[in-house]
N, C-alpha and C positions, 0 to 999 in steps of 0.2 A: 065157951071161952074162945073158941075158935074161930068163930062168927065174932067177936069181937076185935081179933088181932085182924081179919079179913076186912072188918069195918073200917079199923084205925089205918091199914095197908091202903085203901082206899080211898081212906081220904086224905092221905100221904100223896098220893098217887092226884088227886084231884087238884089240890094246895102245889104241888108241884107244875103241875101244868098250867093254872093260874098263872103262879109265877112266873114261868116261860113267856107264855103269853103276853103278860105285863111287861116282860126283857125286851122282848119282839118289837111290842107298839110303840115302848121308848124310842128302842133304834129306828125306828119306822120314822117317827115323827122326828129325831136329830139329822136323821137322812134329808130329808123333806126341809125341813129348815138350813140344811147348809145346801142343799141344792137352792132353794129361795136368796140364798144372800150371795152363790156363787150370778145367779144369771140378775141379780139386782148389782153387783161387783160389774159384771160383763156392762150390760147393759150404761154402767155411768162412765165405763170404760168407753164403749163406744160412741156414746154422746160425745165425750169431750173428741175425741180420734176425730168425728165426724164434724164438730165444731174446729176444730184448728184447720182442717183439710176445706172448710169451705171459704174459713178464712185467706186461707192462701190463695183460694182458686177467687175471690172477689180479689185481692187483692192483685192478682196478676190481669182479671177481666180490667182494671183500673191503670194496672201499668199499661196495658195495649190501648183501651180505647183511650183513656182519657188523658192520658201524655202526648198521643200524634197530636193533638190541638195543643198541648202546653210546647213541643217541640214545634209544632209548626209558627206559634207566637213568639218562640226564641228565635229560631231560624230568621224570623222577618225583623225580627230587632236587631239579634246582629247583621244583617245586610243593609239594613238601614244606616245603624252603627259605621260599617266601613264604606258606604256610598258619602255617609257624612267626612270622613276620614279624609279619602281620596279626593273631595272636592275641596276641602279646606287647603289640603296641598297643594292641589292645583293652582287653586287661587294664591297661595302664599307662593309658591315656584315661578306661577304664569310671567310676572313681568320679569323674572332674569330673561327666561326662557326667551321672551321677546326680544329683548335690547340683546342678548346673545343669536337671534338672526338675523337681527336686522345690523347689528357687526356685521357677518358673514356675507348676507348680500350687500353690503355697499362696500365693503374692500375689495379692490382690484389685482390679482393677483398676473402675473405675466407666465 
């Protein structure tokens, strides 16, 4: 009878550690899987991090390079602009301008 309670102690003992076992490889494997959804988390985290950061660095290699030509285009328009300006004036001004010195050199003053 003894050898039997030793038996059944046994395989208590066996059925027990099984079951540990089995506790163990669960947590093993829920480990394993939230470390896989943490660095898969990371991972679209940095994607996008890495997507807006290159966005902004295109979009500033655009602001330098390719607005000196859009500024240089402006720049020439408007000087164009106020050469057109200042000539129309001139021209709309020129003949006072004249008949106001050619007063001035034909009157005689003492």
């Amino acid at each position: 009878m003894e050898t039997n309670r030793t038996q059944n102690g046994i395989q208590l003992l066996l059925a027990a550690e099984q079951e540990a076992q089995h506790i163990v490889n669960t947590a093993r494997a829920a480990k394993m899987a939230r470390l896989k959804q943490a660095k898969e988390e990371a991972e679209k985290e940095i994607a996008a991090i890495r997507a807006q950061m290159e966005a902004e660095f295109q979009r500033k290699v655009a602001e330098s390079s390719g607005d000196s030509g859009a500024n240089v285009k402006r720049l020439e328009q408007e000087t164009e602009a106020k050469i057109h300006n200042l000539k129309a004036e001139a021209e709309r001004i020129s003949h006072d301008v004249v008949q106001m010195l050619l007063k001035h050199v034909t009157s005689v003053r003492n």
